[in-house]
C-alpha positions in Angstrom: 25.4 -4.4 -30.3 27.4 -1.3 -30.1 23.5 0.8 -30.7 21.9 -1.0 -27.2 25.1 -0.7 -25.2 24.9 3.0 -26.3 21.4 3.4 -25.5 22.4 0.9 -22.0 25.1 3.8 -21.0 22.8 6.6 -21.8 20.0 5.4 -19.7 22.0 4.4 -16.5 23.4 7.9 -16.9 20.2 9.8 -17.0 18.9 7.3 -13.9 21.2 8.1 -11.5 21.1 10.6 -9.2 22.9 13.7 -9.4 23.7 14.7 -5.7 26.3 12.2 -5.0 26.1 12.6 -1.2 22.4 11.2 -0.9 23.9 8.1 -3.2 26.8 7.4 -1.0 24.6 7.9 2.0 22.2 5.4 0.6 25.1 3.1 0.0 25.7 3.2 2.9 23.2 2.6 4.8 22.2 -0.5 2.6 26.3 -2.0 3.6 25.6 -1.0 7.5 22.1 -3.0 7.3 23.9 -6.1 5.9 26.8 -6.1 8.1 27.3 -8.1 10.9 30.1 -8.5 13.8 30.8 -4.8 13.5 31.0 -2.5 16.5 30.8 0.7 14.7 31.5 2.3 11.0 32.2 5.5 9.2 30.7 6.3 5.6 33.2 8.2 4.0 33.9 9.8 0.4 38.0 9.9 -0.4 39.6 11.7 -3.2 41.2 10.4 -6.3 42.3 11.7 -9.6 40.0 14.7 -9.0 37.4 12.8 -8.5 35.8 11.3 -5.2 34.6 7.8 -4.6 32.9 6.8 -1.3 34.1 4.0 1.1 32.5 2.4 4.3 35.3 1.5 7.0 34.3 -0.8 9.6 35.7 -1.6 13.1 34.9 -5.5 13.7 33.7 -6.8 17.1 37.6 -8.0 17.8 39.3 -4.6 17.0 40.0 -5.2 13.4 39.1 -2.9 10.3 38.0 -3.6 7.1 37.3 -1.2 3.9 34.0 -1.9 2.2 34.2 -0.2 -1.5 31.8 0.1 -4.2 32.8 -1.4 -7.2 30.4 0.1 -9.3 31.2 3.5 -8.0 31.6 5.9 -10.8 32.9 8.9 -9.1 31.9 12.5 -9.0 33.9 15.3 -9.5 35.0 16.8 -5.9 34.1 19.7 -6.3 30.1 18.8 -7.7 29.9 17.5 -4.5 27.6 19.2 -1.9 29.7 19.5 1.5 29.6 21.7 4.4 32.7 23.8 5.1 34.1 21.9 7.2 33.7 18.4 5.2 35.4 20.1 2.1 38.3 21.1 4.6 38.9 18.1 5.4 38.7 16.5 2.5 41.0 19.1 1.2 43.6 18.7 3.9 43.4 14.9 4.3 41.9 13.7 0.7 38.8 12.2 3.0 35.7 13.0 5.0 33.4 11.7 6.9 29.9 11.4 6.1 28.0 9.3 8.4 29.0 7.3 11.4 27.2 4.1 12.2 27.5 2.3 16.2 25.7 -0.5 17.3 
């Protein structure tokens, strides 16, 4: 068993996508479509342990937020990731950025 869950690992790794910004866009965009009762949302990647991870926070219809994560988020290392000036500020300043807003 140890052989396939080698060969499992080494697939999924040469199968995902290296720019992690067009994955956590995609992500979500796929969380945003399935979401419902929300006024509004923010897709947003947040530092930690050098790495990043990305995050979707939603405002609900009745003023309330909730933080959507991706369990089988892997990371990237921060500084693979391909952000503008001003994103890397931020995330540099306040360990998160914002990549995409979503309003309905």
């Amino acid at each position: 068993m140890g052989l396939l869950s080698t060969a499992v690992k080494i697939l999924k790794y040469l199968a995902r996508d290296p720019n992690y910004r067009c994955v956590s866009e995609r992500w979500f965009d796929d969380v945003w479509d399935c979401l419902r009762g929300v006024s509004e949302a923010k897709g947003e990647i947040y530092e930690k342990g050098g790495k990043v991870y990305h995050r979707l926070v939603a405002k609900l219809d009745y003023d309330s937020h909730i933080t959507i994560t991706d369990d089988e988020d892997e990371g990237a290392k921060a500084d693979d990731v391909k952000l503008s000036w001003w994103e890397r500020t931020r995330l540099d300043y306040s360990g998160s950025t914002v990549l995409k807003r979503y309003y309905d």
